[in-house]
Every structure is written in structure tokens, then in C-alpha cells.
C-alpha positions, 0 to 999 in steps of 0.5 A: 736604844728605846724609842724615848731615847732616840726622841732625846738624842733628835731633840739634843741634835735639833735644838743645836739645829744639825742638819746631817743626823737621821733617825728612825721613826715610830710609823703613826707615833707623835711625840709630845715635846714640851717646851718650858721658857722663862721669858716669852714666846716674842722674845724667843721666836727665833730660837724656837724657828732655829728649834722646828728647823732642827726638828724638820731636818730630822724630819720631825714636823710640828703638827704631824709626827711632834707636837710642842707644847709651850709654856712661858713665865713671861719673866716670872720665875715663880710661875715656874714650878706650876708649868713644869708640873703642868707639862708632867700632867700632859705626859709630854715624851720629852721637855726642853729647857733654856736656861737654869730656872726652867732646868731646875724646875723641870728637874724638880717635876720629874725624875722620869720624864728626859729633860733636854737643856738647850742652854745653860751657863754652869750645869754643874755649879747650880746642881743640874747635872752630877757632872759633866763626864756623867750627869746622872738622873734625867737631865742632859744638854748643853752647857757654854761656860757663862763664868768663863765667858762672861768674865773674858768680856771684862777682859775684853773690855779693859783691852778696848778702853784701857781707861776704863774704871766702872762697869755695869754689869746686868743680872737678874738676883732670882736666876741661881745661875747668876751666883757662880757668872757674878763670882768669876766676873768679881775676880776679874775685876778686882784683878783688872782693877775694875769697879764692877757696879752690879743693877739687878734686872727683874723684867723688861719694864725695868731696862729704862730704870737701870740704864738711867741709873748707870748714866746717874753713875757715869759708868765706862761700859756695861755688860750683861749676865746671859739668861732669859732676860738678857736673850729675850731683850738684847 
């Protein structure tokens, strides 16, 4: 195993922050990690203390042998493709991402670099990954089965509130991931009998805007579409 793989398996250990792995280390070596976010550092800042912590018990220190180098759209996925490049320029050893917009635009930068994805909803759906048995190319990490879950919760839901005939259902039309979580939750619906009333959801200045329109609806119940927004906002 090469010395840049053993950073990517650290990494894929650190970001599900599991404190029983050890590995080797390069005396005086420091590894550059980049870290490409699509919301911002405020709305990430426990995930990113969950991702030192992992990299500590490894005994990686950010500031001694790693250095993170972090880049945030700040919600604006089309900042997206200049940061990848950007953390290509810098020759960083690894870069994380955190969901399918900064997965594809850093697989978009480099075919070379290994680029670790702590969270995705359906790798394979959106073209990240060749599949899950054998991804391929330079892309690994983890996937949660969004389509799956999401749709369980307006399953959830109906056995709550059994008279429930509306739901909202936030998302954000320019993140690719959310075309296969809206198709399954479609399915659902219609065999749950539900009305699923979708409110697209772009930036965080538009929550207040959304919420007064599924009032203006009178909707039952509302649940949201997993991303970068939704994390960053919850």
C-alpha cells in the first residue's frame, strides 16, 4: 500500500470518526487535505470538529503532520468548479467532499488526486461512482441510500398522522442528487396517497419565504430532502 493510499484509507477511517484504527506515518511528512464544502464553515462546524477528532485518534493533528485546506460555496454551486481546481492547484494529497455537488466537481478537477466523499445520497445514481462493488477511478467513501430513506419518512409520517394528505417536501432544484430522492419519494406518495407539494430551496434567506408559502397551502407535514442546505440549516 503506497503512502497516498494509506492517507485515503486514514481519511475514509476519520471522517466516520472511528477511534480504534492505527496507521503508519511518514516521519516529518505533512499531508495537505483538502476539504471542498457547498454550504459554509458555520453551518458545518460540528461535522468538521467530528472530522479533526477522527483524524486525531489516528494521530493526524491539523497543524503538525495534516494540513486542511477548506473552501465553502457558501451555497452557490456555481463557485463549485473554481475551489475544486483550486484545491488541485495547491497539489493537496487528498480532498474530502460532502455531498453530490462538491463530489462531482471535484471528480470533475482531477482524475489523479483520491477524493474521499464523507456523505452522499446515491453515488451511483448521479454518475459518481461506477458502482458500489467496484467504483472505479478515484472516487470513494460513503453513500446513506437517501431515495430509500427519504421515501421511509413519508411512510413515517402517514403512520403518525394518519390523515395526513399534504406534505411539503423541501429540496434544492441545482443539487443533481435530489432527481432519483424526489422519484422514489414520488412513488411513495402516490402509493401512500399523499399529495407531495415540492418548495425548492436555494439559500438560506429563502427558508422564511417557503415556510409562509406551505402555511399559505396548509400543509399536513413537511419533510426535507438531505444536502448541504438542509445540514447546514436543520
Amino acid at each position: 500500500m503506497n503512502k497516498r493510499r494509506k492517507l485515503v484509507v486514514a481519511l475514509g477511517a476519520g471522517a466516520l470518526a472511528v477511534p480504534y484504527c492505527s496507521f503508519a506515518q511518514q516521519q516529518g511528512k505533512v499531508w495537505r487535505v483538502g476539504f471542498l464544502g457547498a454550504a459554509t464553515a458555520q453551518g458545518y462546524a460540528r461535522h468538521i470538529e467530528a472530522l479533526r477528532e477522527g483524524f486525531r485518534d489516528l494521530g493526524y493533528i491539523d497543524g503538525k503532520n495534516i494540513v486542511i485546506a477548506f473552501r465553502w460555496a457558501e451555497g452557490d454551486y456555481a463557485r463549485l468548479a473554481g475551489l475544486a481546481a483550486e484545491l488541485v492547484r495547491i497539489n493537496v494529497d487528498v480532498i474530502v467532499t460532502s455531498s453530490t455537488p462538491t463530489t462531482l466537481a471535484a471528480k470533475q478537477a482531477t482524475t489523479t488526486i483520491p477524493i474521499v466523499i464523507a456523505s452522499i445520497g446515491d453515488a451511483v445514481a448521479v454518475g459518481a461512482v461506477s458502482s458500489y462493488a467496484r467504483p472505479g477511478g478515484n472516487v470513494t467513501g460513503t453513500t446513506y441510500f437517501v431515495p430509500e430513506l427519504c421515501a421511509k419518512r413519508l411512510e413515517i409520517i402517514r403512520d403518525a398522522m394518519p390523515r395526513t394528505r399534504r406534505v411539503a417536501v423541501v429540496f434544492n432544484p441545482d443539487n443533481p442528487g435530489h432527481i432519483p430522492i424526489l422519484k422514489a419519494m414520488e412513488l411513495t406518495a402516490k402509493a401512500l396517497k399523499l399529495e407531495l407539494q415540492r418548495f425548492p430551496l436555494r439559500k438560506s434567506d429563502e427558508i422564511d419565504g417557503a415556510f409562509a408559502a406551505m402555511a399559505a397551502k396548509r400543509v399536513d407535514a413537511l419533510t426535507t430532502v438531505d444536502g448541504p442546505l438542509a445540514t447546514a440549516n436543520m
